[in-house]
C-alpha positions as CSV (number, residue, x, y, z in Angstrom):
1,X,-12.9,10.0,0.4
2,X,-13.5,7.6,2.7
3,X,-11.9,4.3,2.8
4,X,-13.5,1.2,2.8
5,X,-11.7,-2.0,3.7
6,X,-13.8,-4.0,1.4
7,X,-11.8,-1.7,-1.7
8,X,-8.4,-2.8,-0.4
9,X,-6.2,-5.2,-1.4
10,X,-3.3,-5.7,1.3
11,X,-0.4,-8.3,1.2
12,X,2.5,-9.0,3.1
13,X,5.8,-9.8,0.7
14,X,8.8,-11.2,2.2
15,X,11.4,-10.0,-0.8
16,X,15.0,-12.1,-0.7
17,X,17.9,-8.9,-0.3
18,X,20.9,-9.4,-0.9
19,X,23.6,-8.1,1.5
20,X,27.1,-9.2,-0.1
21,X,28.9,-12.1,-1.1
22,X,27.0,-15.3,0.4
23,X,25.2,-13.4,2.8
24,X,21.1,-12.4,2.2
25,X,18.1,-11.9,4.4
26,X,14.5,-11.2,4.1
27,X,12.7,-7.4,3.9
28,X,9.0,-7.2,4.5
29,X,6.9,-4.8,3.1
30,X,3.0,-4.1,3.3
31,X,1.8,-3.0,-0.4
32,X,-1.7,-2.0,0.1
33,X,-4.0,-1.3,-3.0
34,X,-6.9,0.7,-3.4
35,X,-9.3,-1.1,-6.0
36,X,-11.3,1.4,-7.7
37,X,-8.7,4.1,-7.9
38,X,-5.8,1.9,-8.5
39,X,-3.7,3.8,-6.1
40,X,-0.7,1.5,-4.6
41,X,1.3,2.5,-1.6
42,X,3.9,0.0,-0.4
43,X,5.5,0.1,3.1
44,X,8.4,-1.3,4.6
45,X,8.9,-2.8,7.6
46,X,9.2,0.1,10.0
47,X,8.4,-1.7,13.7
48,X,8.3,-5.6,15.1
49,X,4.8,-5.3,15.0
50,X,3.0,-6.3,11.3
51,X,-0.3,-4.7,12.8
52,X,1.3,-1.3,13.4
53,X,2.9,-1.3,10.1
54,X,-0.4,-2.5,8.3
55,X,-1.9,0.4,10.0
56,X,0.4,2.8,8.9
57,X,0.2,2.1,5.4
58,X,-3.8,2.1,5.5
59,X,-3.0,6.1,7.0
60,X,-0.9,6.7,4.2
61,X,-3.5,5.4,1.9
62,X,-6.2,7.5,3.1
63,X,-3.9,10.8,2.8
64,X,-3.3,9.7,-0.6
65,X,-7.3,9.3,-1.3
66,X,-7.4,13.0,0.0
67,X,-5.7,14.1,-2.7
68,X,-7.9,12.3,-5.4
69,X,-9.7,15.3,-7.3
70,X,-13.8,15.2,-6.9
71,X,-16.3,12.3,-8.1
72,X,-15.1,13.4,-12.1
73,X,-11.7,12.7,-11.4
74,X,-12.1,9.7,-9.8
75,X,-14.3,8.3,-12.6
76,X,-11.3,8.9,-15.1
77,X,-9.4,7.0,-13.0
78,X,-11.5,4.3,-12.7
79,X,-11.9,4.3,-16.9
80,X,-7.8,4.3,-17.4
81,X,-8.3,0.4,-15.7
């Protein structure tokens, strides 16, 4: 299947961690989602660079979108929404 930016849904989320008493920090993670399949695959930050790790989880989409079974199955997934 191939994918089509204009399907995808991709945000950037800052979540609050905590790391003991009185001390926290920030962890970024892409979550990228797939529109008409409903398929969500959420990265965390794996380099300095946003752009690399946008790009990875848009790879990791598209193996997943290999996997989705033929036109049939992907019109059962698109009725479970």
């Amino acid at each position: 299947m191939k994918l089509d930016l204009a399907d995808v849904d991709i945000r950037v989320i800052d979540q609050r961690i905590g790391m003991g008493v009185g001390v926290g920090g920030f962890d970024t993670v892409i979550r990228v989602l797939h529109v008409p399949t409903g398929i969500i695959i959420e990265m965390p930050r794996l380099t300095r660079s946003q752009w690399h790790d946008r790009q990875t989880a848009l790879d990791a989409l598209e193996m997943a979108l290999a996997d989705v079974p033929d036109h049939a199955g992907r019109a059962a997934l698109r009725e479970r929404e």
